[in-house]
Short mmCIF file of the C-alpha atoms (twelve columns), coordinates in Angstrom:
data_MODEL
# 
_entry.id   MODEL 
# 
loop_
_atom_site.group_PDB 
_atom_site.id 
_atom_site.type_symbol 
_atom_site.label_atom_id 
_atom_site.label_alt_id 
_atom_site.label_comp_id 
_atom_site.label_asym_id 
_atom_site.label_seq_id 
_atom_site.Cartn_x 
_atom_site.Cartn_y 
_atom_site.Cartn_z 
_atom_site.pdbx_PDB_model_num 
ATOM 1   C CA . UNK A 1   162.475 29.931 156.751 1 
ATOM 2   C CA . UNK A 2   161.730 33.656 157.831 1 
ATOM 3   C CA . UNK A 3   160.653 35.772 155.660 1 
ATOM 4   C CA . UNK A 4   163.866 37.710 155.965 1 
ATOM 5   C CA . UNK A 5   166.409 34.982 154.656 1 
ATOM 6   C CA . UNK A 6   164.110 34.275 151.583 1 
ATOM 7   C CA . UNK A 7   164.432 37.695 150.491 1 
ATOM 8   C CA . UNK A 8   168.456 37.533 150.987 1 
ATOM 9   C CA . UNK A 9   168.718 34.337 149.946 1 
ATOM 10  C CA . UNK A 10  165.811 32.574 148.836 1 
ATOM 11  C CA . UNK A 11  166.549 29.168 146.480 1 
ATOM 12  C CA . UNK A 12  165.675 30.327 142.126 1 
ATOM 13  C CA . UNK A 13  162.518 29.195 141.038 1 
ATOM 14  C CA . UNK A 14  162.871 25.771 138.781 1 
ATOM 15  C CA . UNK A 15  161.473 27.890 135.631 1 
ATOM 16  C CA . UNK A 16  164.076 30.334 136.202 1 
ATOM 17  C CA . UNK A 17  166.968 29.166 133.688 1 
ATOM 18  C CA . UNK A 18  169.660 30.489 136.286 1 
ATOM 19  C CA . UNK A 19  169.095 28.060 138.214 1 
ATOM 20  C CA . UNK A 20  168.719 24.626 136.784 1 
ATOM 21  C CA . UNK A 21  170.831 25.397 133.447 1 
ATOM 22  C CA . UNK A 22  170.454 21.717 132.498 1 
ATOM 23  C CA . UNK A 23  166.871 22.121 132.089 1 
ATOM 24  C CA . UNK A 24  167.520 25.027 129.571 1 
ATOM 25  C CA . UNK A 25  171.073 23.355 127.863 1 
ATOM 26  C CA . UNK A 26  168.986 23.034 124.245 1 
ATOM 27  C CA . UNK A 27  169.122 27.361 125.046 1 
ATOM 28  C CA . UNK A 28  171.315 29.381 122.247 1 
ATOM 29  C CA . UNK A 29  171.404 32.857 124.152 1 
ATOM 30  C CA . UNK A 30  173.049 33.327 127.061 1 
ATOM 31  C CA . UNK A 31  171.111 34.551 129.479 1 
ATOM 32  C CA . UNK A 32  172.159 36.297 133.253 1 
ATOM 33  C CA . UNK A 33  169.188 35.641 136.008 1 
ATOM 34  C CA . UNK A 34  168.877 39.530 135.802 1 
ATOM 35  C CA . UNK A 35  168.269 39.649 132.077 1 
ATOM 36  C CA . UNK A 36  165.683 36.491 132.194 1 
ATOM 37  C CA . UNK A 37  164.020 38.092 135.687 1 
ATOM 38  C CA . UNK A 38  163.565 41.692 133.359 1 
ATOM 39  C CA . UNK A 39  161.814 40.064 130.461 1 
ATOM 40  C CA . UNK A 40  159.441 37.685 132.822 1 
ATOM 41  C CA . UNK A 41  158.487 40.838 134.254 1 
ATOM 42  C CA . UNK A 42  157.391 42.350 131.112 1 
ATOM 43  C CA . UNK A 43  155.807 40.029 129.616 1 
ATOM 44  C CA . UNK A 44  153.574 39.075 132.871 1 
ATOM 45  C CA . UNK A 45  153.051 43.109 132.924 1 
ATOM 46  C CA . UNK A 46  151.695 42.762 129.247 1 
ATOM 47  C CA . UNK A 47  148.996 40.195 130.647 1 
ATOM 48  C CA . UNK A 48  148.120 41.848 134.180 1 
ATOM 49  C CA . UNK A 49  146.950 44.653 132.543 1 
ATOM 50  C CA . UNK A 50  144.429 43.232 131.327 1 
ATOM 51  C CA . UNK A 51  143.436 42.868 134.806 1 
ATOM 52  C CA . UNK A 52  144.481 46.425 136.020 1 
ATOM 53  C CA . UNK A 53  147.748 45.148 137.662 1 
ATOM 54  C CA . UNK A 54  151.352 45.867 137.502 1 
ATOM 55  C CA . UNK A 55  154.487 43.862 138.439 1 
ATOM 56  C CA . UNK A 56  157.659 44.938 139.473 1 
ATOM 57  C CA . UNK A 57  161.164 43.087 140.526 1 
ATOM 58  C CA . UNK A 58  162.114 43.169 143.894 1 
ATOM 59  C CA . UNK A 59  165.673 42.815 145.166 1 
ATOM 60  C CA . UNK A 60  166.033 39.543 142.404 1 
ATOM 61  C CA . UNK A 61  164.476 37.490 145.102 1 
ATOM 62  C CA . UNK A 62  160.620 38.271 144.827 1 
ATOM 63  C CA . UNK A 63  158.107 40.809 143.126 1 
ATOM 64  C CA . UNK A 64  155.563 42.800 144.029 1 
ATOM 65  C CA . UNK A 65  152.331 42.850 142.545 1 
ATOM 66  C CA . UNK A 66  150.284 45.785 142.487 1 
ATOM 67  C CA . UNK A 67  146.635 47.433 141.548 1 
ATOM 68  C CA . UNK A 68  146.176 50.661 140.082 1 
ATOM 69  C CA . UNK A 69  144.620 51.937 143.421 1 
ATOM 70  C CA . UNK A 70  147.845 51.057 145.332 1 
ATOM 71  C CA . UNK A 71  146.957 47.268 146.910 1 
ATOM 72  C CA . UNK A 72  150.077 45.293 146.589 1 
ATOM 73  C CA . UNK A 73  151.481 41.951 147.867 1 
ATOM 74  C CA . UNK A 74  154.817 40.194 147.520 1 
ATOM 75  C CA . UNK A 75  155.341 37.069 145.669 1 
ATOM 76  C CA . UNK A 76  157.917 34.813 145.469 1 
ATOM 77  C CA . UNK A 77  157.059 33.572 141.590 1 
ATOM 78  C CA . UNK A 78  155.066 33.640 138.780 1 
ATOM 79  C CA . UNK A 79  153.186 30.868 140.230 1 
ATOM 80  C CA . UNK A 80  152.191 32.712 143.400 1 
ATOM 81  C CA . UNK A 81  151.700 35.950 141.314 1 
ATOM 82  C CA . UNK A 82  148.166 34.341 139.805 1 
ATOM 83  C CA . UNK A 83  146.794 33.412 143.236 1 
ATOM 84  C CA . UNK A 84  148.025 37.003 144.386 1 
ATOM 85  C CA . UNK A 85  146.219 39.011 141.415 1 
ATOM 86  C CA . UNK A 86  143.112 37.188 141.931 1 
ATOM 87  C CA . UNK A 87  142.790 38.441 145.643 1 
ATOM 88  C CA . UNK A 88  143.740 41.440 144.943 1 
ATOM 89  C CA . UNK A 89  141.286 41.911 142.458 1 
ATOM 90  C CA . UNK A 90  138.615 40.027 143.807 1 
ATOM 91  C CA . UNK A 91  138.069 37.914 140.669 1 
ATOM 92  C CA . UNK A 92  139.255 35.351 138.571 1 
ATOM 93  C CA . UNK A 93  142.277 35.757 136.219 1 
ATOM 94  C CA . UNK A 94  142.650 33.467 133.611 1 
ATOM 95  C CA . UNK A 95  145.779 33.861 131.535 1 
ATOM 96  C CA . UNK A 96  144.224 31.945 128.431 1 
ATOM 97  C CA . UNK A 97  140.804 34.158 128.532 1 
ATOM 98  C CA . UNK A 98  140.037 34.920 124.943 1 
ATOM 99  C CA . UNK A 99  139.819 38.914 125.420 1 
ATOM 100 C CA . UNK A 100 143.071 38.979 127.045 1 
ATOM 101 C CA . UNK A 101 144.736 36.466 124.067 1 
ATOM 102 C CA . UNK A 102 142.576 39.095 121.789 1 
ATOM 103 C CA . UNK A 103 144.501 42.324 122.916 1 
ATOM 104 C CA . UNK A 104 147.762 40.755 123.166 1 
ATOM 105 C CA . UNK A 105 147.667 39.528 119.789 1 
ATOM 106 C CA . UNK A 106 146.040 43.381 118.641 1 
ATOM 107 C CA . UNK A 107 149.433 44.666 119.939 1 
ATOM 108 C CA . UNK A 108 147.085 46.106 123.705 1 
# 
């Protein structure tokens, strides 16, 4: 597929709720792809800045991950987004690292 159509079009992610609502059926809240896709993105944003990045939607189809000095690349999901933030910040970044889990539970 072209890079084009997956942006219009591109099939939902299988952790995306939206999209396989039988994986998610135990799920009290009703939840719009919109809704779920807004409160991904801010809790990933909680966790890249640890590592001096920044997330935003695109479109509902993709994100795009940035640095503080203005580096960015697209991604497609969450998945993608930790191989992204690790080339753009030339370094590893581990989601369970123990100052990371520190600051998030201080409230940083």
């Amino acid at each position: 597929m072209c890079s084009l159509c997956g942006v219009l079009g591109g099939r939902g992610h299988w952790t995306e709720s939206a999209s396989t609502p039988e994986a998610f059926a135990s799920r009290l809240d009703a939840s719009t792809r919109r809704r779920e896709r807004q409160q991904r993105t801010a809790i990933a944003n909680r966790v890249l800045a640890h590592y001096g990045l920044a997330l935003k939607d695109w479109s509902g189809s993709s994100y795009i991950l940035s640095t503080r000095t203005g580096r960015t690349d697209i991604v497609d999901n969450l998945s993608e987004m930790w191989i992204a933030a690790e080339a753009l910040t030339r370094g590893e970044c581990d989601p369970l690292d123990e100052s990371l889990l520190a600051g998030l539970r201080a409230g940083r």
